[in-house]
Residue, then its C-alpha position, 0 to 999 in steps of 0.5 A: x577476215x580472209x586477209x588478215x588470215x592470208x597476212x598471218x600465214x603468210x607471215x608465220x608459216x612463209x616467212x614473208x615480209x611485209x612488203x612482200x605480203x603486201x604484193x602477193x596479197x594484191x593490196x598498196x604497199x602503203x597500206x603496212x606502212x599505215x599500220x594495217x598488216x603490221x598491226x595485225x601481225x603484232x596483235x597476233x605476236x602479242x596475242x601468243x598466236x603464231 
């Protein structure tokens, strides 16, 4: 749960790419590839939360 807060923040509120949230978050760079940060992130967009 922490880093699905992490990514939305860091997403919405810095601005960062994936890639880029990926290194800061310490987590493999194939990870949003295979739709995990992604997925999360687009859920959110969908959701209406930002």
């Amino acid at each position: 749960m922490r880093k699905i807060h992490s990514t939305l923040r860091l997403f919405f509120e810095a601005g960062l790419s994936i890639r880029a949230i990926a290194r800061t978050l310490r987590v493999s760079p194939a990870v949003p590839a295979k739709g995990g940060m992604g997925d999360d992130i687009r859920r959110a967009e969908v959701a209406g939360l930002s």
